[in-house]
C-alpha positions in Angstrom: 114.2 111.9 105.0 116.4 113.3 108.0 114.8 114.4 111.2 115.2 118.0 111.1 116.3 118.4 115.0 119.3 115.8 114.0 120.3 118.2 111.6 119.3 121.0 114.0 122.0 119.3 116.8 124.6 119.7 115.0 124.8 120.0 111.3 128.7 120.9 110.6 128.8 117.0 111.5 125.9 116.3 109.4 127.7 118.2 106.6 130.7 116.7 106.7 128.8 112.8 106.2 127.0 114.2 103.2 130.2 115.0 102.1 131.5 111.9 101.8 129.0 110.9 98.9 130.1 113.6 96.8 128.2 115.9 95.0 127.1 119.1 96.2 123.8 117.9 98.5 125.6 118.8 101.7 125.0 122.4 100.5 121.0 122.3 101.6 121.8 122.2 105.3 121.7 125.5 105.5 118.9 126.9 103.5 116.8 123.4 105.7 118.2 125.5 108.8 117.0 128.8 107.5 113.5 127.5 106.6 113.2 125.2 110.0 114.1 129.1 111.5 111.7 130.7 109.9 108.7 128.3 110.6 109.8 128.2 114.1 110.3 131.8 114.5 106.5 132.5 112.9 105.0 129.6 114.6 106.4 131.3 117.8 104.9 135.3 117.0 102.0 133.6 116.1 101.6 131.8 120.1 102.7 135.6 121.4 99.8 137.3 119.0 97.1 134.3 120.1 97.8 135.0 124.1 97.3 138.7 123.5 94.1 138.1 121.7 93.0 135.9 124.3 94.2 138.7 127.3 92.3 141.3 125.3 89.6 139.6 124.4 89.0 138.6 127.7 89.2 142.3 128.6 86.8 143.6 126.0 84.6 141.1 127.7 84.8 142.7 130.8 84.1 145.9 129.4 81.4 145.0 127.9 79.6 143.6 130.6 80.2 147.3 132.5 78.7 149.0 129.6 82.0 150.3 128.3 83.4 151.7 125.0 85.2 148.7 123.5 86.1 150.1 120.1 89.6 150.3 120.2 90.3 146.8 121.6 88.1 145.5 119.0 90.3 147.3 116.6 93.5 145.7 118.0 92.2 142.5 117.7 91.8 142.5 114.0 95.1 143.8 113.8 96.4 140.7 115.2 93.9 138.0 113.4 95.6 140.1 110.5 98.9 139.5 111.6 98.1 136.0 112.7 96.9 135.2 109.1 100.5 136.6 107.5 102.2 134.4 110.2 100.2 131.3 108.7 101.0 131.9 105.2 104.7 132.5 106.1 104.7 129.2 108.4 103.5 127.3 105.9 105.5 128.7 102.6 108.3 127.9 105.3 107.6 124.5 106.2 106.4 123.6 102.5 110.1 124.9 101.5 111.7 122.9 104.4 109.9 119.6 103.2 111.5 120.5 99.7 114.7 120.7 101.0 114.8 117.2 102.7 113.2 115.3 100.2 116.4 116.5 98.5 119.0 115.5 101.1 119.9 112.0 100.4 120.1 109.5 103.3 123.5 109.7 105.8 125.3 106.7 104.8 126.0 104.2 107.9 129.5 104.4 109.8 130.8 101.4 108.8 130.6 101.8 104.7 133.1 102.2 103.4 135.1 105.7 101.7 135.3 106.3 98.3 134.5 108.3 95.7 132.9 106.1 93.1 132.7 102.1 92.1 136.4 101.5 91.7 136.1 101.6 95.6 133.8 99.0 96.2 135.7 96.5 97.8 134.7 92.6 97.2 133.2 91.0 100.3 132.8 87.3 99.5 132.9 85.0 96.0 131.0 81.9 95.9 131.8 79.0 93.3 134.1 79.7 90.4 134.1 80.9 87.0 133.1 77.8 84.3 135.7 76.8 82.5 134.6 77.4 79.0 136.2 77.8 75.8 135.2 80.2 73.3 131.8 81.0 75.4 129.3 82.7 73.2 127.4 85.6 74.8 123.3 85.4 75.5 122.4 87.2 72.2 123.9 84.8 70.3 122.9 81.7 72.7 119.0 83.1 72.9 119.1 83.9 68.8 120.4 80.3 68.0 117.6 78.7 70.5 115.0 80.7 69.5 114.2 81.8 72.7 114.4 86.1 72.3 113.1 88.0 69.8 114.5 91.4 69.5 113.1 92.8 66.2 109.2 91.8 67.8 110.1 94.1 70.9 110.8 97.0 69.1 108.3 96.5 66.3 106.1 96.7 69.6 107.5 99.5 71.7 110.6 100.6 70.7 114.4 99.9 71.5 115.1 98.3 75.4 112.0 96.1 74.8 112.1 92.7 74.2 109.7 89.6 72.8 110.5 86.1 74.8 109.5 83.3 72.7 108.5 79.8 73.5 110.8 77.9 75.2 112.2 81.4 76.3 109.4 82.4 78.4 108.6 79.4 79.5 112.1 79.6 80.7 111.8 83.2 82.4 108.2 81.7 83.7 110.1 78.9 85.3 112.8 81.6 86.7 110.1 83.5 88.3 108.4 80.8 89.9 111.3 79.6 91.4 112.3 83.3 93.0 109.1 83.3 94.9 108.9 79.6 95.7 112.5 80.2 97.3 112.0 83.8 99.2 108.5 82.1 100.3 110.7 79.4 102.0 112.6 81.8 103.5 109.4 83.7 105.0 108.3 86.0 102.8 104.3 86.9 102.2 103.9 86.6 98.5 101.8 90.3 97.7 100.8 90.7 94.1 100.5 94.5 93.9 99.6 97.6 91.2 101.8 99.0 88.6 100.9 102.2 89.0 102.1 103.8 91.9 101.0 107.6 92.8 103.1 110.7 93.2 103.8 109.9 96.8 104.4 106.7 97.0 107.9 107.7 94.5 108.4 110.3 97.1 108.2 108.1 100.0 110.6 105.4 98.8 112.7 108.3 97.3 113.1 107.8 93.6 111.4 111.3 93.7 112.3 114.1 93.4 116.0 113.2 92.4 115.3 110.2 90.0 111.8 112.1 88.1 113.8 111.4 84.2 114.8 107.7 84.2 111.0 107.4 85.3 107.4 106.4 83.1 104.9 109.8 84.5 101.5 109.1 83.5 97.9 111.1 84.2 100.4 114.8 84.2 98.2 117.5 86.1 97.1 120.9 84.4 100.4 122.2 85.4 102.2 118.9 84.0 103.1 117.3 87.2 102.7 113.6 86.8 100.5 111.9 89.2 100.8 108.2 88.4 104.2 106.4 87.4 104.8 103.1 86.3 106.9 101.3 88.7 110.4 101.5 88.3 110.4 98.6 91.5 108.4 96.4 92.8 110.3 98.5 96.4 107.8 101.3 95.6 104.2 99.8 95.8 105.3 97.0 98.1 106.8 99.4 100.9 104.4 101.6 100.5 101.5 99.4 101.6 102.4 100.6 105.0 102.6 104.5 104.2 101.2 106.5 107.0 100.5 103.4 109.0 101.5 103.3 112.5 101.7 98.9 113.2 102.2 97.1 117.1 105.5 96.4 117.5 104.2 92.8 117.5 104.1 93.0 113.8 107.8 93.3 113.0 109.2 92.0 110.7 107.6 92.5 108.2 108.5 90.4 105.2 107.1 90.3 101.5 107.9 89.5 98.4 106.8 90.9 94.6 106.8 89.5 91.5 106.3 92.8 88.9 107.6 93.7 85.7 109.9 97.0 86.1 109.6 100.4 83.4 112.6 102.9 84.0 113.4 105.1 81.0 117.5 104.8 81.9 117.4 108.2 81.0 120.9 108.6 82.3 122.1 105.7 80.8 123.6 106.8 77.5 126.9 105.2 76.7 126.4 102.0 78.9 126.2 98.5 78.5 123.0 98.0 76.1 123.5 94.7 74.5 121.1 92.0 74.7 118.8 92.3 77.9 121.1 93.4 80.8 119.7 96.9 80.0 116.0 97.5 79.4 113.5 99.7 79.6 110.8 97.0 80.8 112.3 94.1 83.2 110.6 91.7 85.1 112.2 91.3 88.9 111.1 90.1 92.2 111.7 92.4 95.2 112.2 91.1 98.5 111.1 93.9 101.2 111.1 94.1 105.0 110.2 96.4 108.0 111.8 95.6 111.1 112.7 96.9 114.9 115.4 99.7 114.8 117.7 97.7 116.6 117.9 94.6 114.1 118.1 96.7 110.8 121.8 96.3 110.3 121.5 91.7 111.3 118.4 91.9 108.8 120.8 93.2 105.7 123.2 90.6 106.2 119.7 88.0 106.1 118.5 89.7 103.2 121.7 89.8 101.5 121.6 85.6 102.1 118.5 85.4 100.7 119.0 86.8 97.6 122.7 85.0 97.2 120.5 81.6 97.9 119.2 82.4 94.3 122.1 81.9 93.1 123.6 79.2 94.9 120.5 77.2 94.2 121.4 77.2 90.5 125.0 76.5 90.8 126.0 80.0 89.1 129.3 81.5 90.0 128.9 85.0 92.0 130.6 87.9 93.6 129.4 90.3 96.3 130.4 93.7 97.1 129.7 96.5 99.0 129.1 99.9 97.6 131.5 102.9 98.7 129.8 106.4 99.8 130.1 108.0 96.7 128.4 104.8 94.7 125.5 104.1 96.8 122.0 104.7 96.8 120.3 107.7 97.1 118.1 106.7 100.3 120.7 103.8 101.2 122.5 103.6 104.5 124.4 100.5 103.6 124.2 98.2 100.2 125.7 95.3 99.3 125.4 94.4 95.8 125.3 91.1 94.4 127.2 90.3 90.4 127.0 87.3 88.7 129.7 86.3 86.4 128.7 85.9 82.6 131.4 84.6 80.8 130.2 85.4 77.4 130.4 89.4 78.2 133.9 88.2 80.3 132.4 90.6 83.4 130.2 90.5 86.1 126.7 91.9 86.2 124.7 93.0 89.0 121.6 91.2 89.8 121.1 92.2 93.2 121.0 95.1 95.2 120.1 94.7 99.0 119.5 98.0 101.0 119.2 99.1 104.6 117.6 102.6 104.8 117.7 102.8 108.5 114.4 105.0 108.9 114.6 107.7 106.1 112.3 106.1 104.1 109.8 105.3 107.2 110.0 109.3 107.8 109.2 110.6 104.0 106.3 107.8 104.3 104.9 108.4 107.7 105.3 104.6 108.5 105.2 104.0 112.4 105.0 101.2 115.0 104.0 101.9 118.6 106.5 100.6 121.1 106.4 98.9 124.3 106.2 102.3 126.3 103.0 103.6 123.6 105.4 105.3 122.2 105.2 105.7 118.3 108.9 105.6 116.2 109.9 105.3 112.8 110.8 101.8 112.3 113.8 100.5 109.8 112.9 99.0 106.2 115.0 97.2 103.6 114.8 95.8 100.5 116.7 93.6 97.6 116.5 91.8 94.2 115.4 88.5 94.8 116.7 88.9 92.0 115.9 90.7 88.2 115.4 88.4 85.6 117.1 89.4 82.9 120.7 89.7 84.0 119.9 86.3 86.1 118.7 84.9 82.5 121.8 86.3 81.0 123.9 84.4 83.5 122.4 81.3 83.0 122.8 81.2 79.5 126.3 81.9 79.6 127.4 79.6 82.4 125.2 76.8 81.5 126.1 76.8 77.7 127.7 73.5 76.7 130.5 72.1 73.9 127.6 70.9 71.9 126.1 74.2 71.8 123.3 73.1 74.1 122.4 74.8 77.5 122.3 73.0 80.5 119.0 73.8 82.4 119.5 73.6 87.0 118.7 71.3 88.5 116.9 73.5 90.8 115.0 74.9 87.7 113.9 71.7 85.9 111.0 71.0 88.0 109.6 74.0 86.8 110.8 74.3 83.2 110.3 70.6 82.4 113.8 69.4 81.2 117.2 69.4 82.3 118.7 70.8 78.9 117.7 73.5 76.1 119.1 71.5 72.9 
């Protein structure tokens, strides 16, 4: 979240950044600054009422010990514990109220992103390889159905629409994909952390896919008054991350690198209308995260070496990518700075993103109370990233496509055929 005495210092300027995302979150400034005025302004009676107590306590005292009438003082001083008590309710209701507020206000995005108002803004930073030439190409659904390798009608017989069954050589295939990610992000110095897929109430809160994101999520274990406790993870970004909530670390521990295999679950409540063919949109995915919590001053290096990481993916396999960087009014919610990652399948004719690698300065260190203690003793909020490294299913979609041959056969990395076994899918 923001520190509240950045937006106290001058929030007209603050206003004007939210601005640039669109939307109308810029409007919560000012009822933040009214609650932050409010706690401040009972927090402060309450100090005034606590040193008179203590000067007329220390005078009833006195009179006392000379045998004095100290009725009336005694009177006066449950006047002010009664006061004192309001002040505390009206602190808190305050500060509870504040908290609100900023879990609401979505991250400032960094100077150097650049303006727009949506995705037809987001300028292309770099391209690697080039589209396959390929005649006719087929799509995935028609390449996976032909090989036998998805089965559609067993996923929804299971659990509905937006899940899927992979099938032999299919899984082995996304089992191959998966042990490749983390073999690679290992190389590149990642701790491999196998993690829950139930995350609590917090930990969503922390990361910030709650409050704003509550409907595209999986609630479980809901409270007598039907607040859910428990969620499935929508990311591997939530439990992993939060594995330092309300930690304070040395400074000798940064960075902090790691890297998740978990399957995903995000309703995609808003989602109605889009792209849902085949797997590039489900509601149980299978990704690998890559996460990192570093020293303030390297946050904005670190994306760029994130960012590399998760291109390496694709580079490794030889499949044709673009990356681009989102606008303010497309990115992120808690993101400072993104750079998203598309890979080209030629049987949909467009690019799909399989990576999206985020600096969130320290906005979500604040909402998680992550620390480290600095040279000085001193303890600050340090900056964390994270990116797909990469999801699976728009990375298997890809593959397909750009590795289908004349014959019909698909053409396996080389990269990938220690782990799958062969070099072609016939």
């Amino acid at each position: 979240m923001l520190d509240i005495r950045v937006i106290r210092e001058n929030p007209a300027a603050i206003q004007e950044r939210l601005k640039t995302r669109g939307g109308e979150h810029w409007t919560l400034v000012a009822a933040a600054l009214a609650c932050d005025e409010a706690r401040r302004t009972a927090e402060t009676d309450k100090q005034q009422l606590q040193n008179s107590r203590k000067i007329i306590s220390k005078q009833i005292g006195m009179l006392k010990a000379k045998g004095e009438d100290t009725s009336a003082s005694e009177i006066e001083v449950r006047g002010i514990n009664e006061r004192i008590a309001l002040l505390d309710v009206k602190a808190e209701a305050a500060a509870a109220e504040l908290t609100d507020l900023l879990l609401n206000i979505p991250n400032l995005t960094h100077d150097a992103c650049p303006q727009g108002a949506d995705e037809t803004a987001n300028p292309v930073v770099r391209e690697w390889g080039s589209k396959p030439d390929i005649a006719a190409p087929k799509d995935h659904v028609e390449l996976a159905l032909q090989h036998g390798l998805i089965n559609w009608d067993d996923g929804i017989r299971v659990a509905g629409s937006g899940f899927v069954v992979y099938r032999g050589r299919g899984a082995r295939l996304e089992r191959a994909l998966i042990n490749f990610l983390l073999d690679t992000q290992s190389a590149n110095g990642y701790e491999e952390v196998n993690v829950p897929l139930l995350v609590k109430r917090e930990c969503m809160e922390g990361t910030g896919q709650l409050p704003k994101f509550e409907d595209d999520m999986y609630g479980t274990d809901p409270a007598e008054d039907g607040v859910n406790n428990l969620f499935l993870a929508p990311t591997a970004e939530v439990p992993v991350t939060n594995l330092y909530r309300d930690t304070i670390l040395a400074e000798s521990d940064l960075p902090v690198k790691m890297a998740a295999y978990t399957p995903c679950f995000r309703r995609e409540a808003g989602s109605a209308g889009r792209d849902n063919k085949g797997i590039i949109r489900m509601h149980q995915f299978d990704k690998v995260e890559l996460v990192q919590i570093v020293h303030p001053d390297t946050g904005f290096e670190v994306l760029e070496q994130l960012t590399g990481h998760a291109e390496s993916i694709l580079q490794k396999l030889g499949l044709h990518y673009r990356t681009i960087e989102l606008c303010t009014g497309d990115i992120g919610f808690s993101s400072a700075k993104t750079y998203d990652i598309e890979v080209w399948a030629p049987g949909h004719g467009k690019y799909l993103e399989v990576s999206s690698c985020s600096w969130f300065t320290d906005y979500q260190a604040r909402r998680m109370k992550l620390r480290f203690k600095d040279a000085e003793g001193k303890n600050r909020f340090p900056h964390t990233l994270n990116g797909s490294g990469t999801a699976l299913p728009r990375l298997y979609v890809a593959l397909l496509e750009q590795c289908q041959q004349p014959d019909g056969s698909i053409r396996i990395p080389e990269a990938l055929v220690p782990y799958f076994g062969s070099k072609v899918l016939e």
